[in-house]
MDTraj code that builds the backbone (N, CA, C; nanometers):
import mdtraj as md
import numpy as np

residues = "UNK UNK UNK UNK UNK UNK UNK UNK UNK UNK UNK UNK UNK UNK UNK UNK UNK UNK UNK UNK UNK UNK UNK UNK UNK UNK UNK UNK UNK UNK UNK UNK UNK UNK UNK UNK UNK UNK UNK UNK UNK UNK UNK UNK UNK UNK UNK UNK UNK UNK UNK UNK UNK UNK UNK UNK UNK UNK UNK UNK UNK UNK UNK UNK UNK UNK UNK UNK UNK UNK UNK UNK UNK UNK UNK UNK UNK UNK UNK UNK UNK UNK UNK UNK UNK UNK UNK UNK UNK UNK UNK UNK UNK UNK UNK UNK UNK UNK UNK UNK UNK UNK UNK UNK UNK UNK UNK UNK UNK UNK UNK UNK UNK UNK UNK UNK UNK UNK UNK UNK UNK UNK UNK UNK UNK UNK UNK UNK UNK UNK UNK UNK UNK UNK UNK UNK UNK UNK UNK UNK UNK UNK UNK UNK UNK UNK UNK UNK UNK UNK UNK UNK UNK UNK UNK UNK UNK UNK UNK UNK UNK UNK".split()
xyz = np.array([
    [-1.7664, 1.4239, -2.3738],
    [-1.6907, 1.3851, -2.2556],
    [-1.5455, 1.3639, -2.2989],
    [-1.4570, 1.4143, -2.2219],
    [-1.3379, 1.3890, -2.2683],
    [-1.2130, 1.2961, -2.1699],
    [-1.1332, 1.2892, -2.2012],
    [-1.0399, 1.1839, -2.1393],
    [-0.9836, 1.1738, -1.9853],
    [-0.9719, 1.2877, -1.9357],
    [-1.0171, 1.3418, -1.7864],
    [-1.1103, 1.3204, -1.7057],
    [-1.2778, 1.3860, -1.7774],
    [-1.3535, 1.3359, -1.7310],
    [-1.3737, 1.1399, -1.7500],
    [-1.3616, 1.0605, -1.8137],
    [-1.3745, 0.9773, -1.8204],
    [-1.2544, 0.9073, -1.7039],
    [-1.1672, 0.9483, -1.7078],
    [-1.0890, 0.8527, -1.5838],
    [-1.1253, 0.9080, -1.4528],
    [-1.1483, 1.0282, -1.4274],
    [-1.2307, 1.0545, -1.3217],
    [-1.3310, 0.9590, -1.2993],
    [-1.4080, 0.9256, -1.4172],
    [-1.5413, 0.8252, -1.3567],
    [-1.4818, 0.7483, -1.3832],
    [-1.3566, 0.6558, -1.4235],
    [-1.2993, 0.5186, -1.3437],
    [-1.2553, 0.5605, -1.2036],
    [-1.1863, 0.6149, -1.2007],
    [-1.1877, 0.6226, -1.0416],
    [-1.2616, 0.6455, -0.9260],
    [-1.4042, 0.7034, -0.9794],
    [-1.5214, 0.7254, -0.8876],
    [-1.5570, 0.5542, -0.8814],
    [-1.6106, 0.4792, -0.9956],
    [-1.6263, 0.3845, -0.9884],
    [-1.5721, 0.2657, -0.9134],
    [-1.4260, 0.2890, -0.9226],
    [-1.3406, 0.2112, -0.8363],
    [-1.3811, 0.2304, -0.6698],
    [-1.3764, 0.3092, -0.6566],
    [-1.3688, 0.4061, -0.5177],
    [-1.5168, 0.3500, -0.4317],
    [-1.5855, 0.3445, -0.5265],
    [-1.7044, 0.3712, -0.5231],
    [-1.8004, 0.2108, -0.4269],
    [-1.7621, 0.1202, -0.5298],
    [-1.7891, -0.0288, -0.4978],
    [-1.9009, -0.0260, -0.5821],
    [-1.9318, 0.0201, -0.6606],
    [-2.0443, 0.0188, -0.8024],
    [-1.9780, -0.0674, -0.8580],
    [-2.0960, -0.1405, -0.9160],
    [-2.0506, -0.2821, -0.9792],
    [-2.0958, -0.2186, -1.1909],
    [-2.1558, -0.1514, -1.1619],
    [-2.1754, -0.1142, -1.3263],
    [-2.2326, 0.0585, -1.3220],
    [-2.1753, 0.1212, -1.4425],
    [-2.2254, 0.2442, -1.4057],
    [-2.2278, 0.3170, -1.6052],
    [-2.2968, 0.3724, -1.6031],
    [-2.4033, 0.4211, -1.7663],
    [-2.3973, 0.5324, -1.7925],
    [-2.3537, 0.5748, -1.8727],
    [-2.3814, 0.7334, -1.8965],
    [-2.4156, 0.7697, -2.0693],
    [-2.5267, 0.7963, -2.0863],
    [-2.5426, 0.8422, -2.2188],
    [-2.5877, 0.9696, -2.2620],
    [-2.5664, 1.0655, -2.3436],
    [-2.5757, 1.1976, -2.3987],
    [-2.5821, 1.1738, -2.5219],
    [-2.6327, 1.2728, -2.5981],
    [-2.6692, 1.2878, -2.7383],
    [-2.5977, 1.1839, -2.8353],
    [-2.4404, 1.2065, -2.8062],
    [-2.3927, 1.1140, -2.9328],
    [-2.2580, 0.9998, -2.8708],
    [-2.3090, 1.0145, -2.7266],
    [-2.2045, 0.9510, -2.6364],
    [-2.2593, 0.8849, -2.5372],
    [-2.2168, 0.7473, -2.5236],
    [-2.2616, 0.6157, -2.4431],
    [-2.1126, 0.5453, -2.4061],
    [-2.1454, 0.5741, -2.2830],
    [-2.0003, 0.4815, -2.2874],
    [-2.0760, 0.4199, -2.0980],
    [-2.0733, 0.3162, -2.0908],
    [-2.0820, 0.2050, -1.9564],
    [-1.9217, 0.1370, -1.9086],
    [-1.9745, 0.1628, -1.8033],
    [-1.8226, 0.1081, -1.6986],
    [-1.8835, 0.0034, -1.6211],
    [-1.7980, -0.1147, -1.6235],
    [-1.8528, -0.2298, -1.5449],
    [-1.7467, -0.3032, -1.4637],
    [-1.7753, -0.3254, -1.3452],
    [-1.6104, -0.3836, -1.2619],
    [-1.6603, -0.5234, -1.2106],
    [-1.5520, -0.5991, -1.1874],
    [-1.6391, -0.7297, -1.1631],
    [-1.5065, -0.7701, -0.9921],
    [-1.6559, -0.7557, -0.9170],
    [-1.5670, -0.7345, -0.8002],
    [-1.5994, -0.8675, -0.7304],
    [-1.6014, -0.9594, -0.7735],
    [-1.6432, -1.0999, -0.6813],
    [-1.4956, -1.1244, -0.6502],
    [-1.4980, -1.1744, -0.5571],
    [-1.3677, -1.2547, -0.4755],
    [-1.3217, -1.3453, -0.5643],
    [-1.1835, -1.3424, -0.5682],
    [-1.1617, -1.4351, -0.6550],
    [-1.0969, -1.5364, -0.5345],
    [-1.1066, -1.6962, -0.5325],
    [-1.0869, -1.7316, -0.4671],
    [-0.9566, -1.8512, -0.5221],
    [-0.8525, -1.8677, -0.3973],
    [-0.7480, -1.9480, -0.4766],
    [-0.7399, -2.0620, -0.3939],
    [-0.7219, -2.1971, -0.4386],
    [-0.6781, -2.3126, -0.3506],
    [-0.5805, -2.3073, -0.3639],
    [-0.4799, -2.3643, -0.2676],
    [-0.3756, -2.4179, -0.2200],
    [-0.3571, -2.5593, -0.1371],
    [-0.2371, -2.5799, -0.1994],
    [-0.2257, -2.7476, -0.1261],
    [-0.0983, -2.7385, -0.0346],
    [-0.0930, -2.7941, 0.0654],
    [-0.0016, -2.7370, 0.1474],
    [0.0811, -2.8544, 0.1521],
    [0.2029, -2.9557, 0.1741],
    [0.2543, -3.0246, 0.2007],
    [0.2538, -3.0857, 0.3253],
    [0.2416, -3.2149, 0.3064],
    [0.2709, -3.2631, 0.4516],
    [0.3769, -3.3542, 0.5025],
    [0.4259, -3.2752, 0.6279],
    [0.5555, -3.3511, 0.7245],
    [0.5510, -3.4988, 0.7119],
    [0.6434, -3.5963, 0.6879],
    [0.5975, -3.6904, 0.7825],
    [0.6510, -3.6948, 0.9429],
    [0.6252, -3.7572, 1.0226],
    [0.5708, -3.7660, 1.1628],
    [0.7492, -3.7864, 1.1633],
    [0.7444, -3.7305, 1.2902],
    [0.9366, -3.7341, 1.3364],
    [0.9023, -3.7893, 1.5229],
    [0.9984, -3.9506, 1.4769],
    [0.9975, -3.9701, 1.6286],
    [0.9751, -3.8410, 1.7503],
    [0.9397, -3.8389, 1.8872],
    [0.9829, -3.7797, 1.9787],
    [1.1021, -3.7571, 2.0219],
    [1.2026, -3.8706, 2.0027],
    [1.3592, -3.8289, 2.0577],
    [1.3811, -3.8002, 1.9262],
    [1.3587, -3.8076, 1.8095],
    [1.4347, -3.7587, 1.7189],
    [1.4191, -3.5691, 1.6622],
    [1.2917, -3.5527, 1.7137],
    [1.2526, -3.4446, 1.7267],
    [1.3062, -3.3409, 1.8190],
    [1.3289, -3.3887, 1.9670],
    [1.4040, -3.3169, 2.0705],
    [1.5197, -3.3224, 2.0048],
    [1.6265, -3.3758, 1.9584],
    [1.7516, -3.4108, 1.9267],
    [1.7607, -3.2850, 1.8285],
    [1.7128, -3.2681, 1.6979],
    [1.6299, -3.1606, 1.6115],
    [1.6211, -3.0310, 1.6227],
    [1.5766, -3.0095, 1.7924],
    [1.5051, -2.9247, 1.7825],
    [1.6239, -2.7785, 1.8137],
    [1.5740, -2.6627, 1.7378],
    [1.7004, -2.6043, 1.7877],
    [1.7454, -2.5364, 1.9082],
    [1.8073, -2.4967, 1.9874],
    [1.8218, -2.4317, 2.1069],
    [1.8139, -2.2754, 2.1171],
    [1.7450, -2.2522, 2.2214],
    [1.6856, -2.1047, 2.2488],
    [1.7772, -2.0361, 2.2801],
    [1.8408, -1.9566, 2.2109],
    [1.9395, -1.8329, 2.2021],
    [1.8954, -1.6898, 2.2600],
    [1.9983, -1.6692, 2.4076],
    [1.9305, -1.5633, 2.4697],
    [1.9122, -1.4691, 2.4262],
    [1.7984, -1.3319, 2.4238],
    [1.8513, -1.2172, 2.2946],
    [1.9587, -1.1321, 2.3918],
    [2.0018, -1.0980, 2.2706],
    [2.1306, -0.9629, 2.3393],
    [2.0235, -0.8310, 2.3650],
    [2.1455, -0.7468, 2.3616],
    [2.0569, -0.5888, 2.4095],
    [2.0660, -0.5434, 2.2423],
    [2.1494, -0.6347, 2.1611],
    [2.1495, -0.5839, 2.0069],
    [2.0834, -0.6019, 1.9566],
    [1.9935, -0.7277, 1.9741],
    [1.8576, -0.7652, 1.9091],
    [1.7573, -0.7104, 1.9573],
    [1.7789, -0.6886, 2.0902],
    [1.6292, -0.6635, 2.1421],
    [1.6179, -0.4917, 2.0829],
    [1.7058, -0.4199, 2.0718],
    [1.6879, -0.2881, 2.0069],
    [1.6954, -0.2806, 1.8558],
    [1.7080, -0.3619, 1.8233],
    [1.7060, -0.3615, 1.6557],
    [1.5555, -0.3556, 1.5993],
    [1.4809, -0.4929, 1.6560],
    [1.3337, -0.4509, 1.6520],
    [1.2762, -0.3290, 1.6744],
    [1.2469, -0.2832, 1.7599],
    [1.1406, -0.1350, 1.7791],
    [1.2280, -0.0480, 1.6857],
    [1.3385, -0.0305, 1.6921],
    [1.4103, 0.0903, 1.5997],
    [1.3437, 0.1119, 1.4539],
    [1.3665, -0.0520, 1.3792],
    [1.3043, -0.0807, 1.2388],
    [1.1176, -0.0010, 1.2587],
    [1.0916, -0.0384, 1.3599],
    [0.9361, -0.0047, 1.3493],
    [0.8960, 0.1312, 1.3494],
    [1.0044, 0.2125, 1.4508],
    [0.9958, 0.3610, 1.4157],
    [1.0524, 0.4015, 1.3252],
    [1.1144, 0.3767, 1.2646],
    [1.1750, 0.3768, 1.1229],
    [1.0678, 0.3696, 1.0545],
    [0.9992, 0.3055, 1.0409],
    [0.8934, 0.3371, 0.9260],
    [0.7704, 0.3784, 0.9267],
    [0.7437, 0.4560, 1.0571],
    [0.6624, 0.5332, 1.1195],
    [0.6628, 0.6735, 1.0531],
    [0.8176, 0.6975, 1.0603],
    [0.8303, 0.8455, 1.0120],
    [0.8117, 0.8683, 0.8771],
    [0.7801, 0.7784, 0.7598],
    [0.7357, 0.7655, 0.6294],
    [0.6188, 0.8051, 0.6136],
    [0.5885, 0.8359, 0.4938],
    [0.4357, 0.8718, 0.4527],
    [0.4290, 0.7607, 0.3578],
    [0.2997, 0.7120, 0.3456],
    [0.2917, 0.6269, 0.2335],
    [0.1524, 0.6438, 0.1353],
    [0.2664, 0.6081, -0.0018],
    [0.1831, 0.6524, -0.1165],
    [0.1373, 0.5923, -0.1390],
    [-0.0273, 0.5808, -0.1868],
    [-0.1478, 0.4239, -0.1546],
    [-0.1615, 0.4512, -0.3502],
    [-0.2359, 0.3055, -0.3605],
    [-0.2868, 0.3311, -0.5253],
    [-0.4458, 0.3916, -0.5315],
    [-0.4548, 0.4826, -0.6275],
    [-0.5895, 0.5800, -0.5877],
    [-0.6912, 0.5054, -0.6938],
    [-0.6431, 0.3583, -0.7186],
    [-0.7342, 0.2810, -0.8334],
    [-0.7109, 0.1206, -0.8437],
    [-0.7891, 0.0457, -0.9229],
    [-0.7134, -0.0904, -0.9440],
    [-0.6784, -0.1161, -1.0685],
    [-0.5145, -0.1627, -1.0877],
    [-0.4995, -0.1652, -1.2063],
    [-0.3599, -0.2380, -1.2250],
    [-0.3626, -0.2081, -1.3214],
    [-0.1316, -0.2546, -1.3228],
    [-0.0840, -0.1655, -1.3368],
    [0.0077, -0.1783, -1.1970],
    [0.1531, -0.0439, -1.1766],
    [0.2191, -0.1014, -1.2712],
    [0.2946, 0.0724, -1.3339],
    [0.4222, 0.0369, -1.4390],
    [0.4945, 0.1563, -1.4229],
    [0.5863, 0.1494, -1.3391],
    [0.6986, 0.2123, -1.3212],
    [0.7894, 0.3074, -1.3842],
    [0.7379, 0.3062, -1.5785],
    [0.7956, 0.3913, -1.6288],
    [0.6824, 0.3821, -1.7305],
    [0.6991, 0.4749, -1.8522],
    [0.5768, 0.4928, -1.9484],
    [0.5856, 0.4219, -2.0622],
    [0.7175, 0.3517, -2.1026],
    [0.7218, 0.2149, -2.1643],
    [0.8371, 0.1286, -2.1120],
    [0.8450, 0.0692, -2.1608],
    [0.9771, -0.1068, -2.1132],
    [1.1051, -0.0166, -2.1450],
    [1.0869, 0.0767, -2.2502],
    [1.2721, 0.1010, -2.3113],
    [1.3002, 0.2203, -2.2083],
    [1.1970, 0.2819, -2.1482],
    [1.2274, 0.4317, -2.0974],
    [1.2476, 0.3848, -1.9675],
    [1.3487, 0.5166, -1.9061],
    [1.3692, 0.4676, -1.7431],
    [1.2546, 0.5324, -1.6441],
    [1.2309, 0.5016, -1.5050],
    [1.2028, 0.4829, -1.4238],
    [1.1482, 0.6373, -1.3838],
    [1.0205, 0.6544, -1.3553],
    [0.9682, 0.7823, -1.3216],
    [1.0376, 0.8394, -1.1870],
    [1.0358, 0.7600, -1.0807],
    [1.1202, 0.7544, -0.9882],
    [1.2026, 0.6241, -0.9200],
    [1.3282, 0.6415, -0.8942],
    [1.3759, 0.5299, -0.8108],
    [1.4059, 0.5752, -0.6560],
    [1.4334, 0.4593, -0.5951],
    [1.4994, 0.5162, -0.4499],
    [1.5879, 0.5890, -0.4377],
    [1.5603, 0.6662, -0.3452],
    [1.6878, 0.8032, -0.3518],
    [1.6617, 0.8931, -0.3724],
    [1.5617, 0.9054, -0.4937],
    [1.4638, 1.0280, -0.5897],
    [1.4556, 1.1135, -0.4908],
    [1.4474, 1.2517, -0.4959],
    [1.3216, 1.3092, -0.4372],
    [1.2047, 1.4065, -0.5292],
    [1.1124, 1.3765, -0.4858],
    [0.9658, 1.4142, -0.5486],
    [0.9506, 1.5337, -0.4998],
    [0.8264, 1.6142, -0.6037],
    [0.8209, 1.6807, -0.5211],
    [0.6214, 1.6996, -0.5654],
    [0.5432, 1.7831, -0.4832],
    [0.4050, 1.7111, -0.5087],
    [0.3586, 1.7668, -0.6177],
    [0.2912, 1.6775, -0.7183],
    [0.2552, 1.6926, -0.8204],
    [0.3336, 1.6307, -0.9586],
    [0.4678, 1.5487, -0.9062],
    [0.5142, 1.5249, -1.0163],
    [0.4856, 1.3668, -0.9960],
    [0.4818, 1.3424, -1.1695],
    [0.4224, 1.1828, -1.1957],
    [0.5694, 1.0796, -1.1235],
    [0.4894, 0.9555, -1.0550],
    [0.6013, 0.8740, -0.9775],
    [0.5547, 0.7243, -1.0467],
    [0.4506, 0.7431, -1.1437],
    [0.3951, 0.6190, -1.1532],
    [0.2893, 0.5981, -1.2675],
    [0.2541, 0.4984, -1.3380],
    [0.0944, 0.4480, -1.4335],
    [0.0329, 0.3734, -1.3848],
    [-0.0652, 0.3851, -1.3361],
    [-0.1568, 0.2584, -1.3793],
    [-0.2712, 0.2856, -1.4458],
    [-0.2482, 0.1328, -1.5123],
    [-0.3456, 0.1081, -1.6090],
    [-0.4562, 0.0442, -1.5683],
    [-0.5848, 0.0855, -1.6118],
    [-0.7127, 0.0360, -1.5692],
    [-0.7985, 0.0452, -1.7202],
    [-0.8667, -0.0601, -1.7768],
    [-0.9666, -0.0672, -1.8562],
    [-0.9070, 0.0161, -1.9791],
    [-0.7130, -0.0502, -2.0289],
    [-0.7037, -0.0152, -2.1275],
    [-0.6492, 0.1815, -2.1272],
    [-0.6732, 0.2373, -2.0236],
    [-0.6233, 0.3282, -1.9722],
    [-0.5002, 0.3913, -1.9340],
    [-0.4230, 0.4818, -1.9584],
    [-0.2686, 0.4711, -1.8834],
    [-0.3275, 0.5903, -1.7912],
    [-0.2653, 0.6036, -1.6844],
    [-0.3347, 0.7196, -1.5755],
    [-0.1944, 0.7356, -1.4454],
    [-0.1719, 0.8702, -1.5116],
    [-0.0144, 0.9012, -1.4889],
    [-0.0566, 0.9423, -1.3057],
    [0.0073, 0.8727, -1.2026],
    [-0.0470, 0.9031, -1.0583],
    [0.0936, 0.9884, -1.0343],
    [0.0223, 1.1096, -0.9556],
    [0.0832, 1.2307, -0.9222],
    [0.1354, 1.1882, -0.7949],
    [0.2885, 1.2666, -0.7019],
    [0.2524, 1.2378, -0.5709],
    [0.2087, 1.3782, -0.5209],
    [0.1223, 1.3484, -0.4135],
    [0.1063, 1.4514, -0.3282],
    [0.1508, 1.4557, -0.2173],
    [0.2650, 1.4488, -0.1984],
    [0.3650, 1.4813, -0.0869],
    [0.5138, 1.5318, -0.1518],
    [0.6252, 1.5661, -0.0625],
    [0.7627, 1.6316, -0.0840],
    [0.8373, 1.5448, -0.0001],
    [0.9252, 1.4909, -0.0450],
    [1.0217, 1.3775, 0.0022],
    [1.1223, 1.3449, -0.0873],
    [1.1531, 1.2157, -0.0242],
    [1.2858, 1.1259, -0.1225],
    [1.2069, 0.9499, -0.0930],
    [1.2099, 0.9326, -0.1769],
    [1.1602, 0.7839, -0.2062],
    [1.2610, 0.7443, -0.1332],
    [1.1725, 0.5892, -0.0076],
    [1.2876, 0.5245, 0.0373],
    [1.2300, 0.3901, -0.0306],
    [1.1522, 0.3977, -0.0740],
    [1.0935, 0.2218, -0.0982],
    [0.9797, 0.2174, -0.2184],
    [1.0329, 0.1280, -0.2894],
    [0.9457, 0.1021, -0.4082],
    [0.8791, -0.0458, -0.3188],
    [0.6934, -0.0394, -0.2961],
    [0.6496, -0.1917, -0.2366],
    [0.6062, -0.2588, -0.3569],
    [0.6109, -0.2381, -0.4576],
    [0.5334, -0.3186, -0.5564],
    [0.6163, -0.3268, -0.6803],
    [0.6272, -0.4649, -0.7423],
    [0.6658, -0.4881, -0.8188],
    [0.6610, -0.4380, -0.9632],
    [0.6885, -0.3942, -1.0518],
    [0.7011, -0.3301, -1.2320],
    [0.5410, -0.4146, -1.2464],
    [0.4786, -0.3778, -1.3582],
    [0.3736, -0.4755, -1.4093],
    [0.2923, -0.5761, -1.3124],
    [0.2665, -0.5489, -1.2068],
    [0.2064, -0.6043, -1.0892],
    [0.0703, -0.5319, -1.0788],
    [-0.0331, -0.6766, -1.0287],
    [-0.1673, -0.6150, -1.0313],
    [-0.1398, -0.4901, -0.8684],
    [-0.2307, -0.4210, -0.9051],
    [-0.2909, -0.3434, -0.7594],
    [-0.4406, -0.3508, -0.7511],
    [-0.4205, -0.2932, -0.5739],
    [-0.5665, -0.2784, -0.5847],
    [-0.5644, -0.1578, -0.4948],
    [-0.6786, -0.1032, -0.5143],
    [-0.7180, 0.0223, -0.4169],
    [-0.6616, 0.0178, -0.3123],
    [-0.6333, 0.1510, -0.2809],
    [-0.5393, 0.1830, -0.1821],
    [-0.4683, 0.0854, -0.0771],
    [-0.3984, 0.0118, -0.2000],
    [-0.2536, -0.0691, -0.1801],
    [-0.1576, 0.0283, -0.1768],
    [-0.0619, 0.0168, -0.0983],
    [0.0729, 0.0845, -0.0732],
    [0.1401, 0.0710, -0.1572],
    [0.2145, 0.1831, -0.2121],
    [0.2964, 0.1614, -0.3448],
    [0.4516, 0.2051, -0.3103],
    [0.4150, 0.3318, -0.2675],
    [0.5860, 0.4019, -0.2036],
    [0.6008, 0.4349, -0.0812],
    [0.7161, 0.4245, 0.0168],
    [0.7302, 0.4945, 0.1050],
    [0.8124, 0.6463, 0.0933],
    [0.7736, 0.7479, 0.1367],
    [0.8086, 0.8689, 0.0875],
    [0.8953, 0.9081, 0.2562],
    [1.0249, 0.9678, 0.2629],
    [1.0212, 1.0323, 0.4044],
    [1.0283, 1.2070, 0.3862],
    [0.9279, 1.2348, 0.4507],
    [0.9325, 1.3678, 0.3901],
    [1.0284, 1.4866, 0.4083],
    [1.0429, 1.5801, 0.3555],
    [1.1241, 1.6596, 0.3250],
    [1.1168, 1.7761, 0.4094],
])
top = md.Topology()
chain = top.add_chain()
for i, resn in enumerate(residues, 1):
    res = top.add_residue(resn, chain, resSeq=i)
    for name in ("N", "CA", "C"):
        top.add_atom(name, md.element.get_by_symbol(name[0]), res)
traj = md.Trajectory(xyz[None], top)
């Protein structure tokens, strides 16, 4: 089995929701195991203290009529990013933006791609796994941070196409 086929079956696995998966041949054993329980986080939230009633009205701020500038600024932004394609992560792992810390940036904003060329790594199980795009555009948006976990088809780029 070679290095292809083997990230292929991380990514089947991922994809998959298989929690463990085995494969052995003559002189080759290799098991994939994902540990998909929820991880769960507490949080403590702060609390107000209590604000008189007149001191609260006094406080409170006043309702500002919208213009015709605001009220069109909203929907515009929303079709605005309608006309994007977006590039999802095809695994779970850590995005890394370039192929080490000293080298620059596979793509930045502005770029344009074109399909098939590498925009991205992630790493899964010790893995580097160079993600292709499959679309033709210009990067308008990097959503995820350098060295940031992902997870399956999390949004990574917005592409507007070409």
């Amino acid at each position: 089995m070679d290095i292809k086929q083997i990230q292929e079956l991380i990514k089947f696995v991922s994809r998959s929701g298989v929690n463990e998966v085995a494969i052995e041949q003559q002189d080759f054993k290799i098991t994939i195991k994902t540990n998909q329980t929820p991880t769960v986080v507490h949080a403590t939230v702060p609390v107000a203290a209590p604000v008189p009633p007149a001191a609260a009205l006094a406080a409170a701020p006043q309702a500002v009529p919208a213009t015709a500038e605001t009220k069109s600024a909203a929907p515009s932004a929303a079709e605005d990013t309608s006309k994007y394609i977006t590039i999802k992560s095809p695994m779970i792992g850590t995005f890394y933006r370039s192929s080490s810390p000293e080298k620059p940036s596979f793509v930045n904003v502005g770029d344009e791609v074109s399909a098939g060329k590498v925009i991205c790594i992630i790493e899964a199980m010790k893995l580097f796994n160079e993600i292709e795009s499959e679309v033709s555009g210009k990067i308008v948006k990097v959503l995820v941070d350098n060295a940031s976990p992902v997870e399956y088809d999390q949004p990574l780029f917005l592409v507007e196409p070409i």
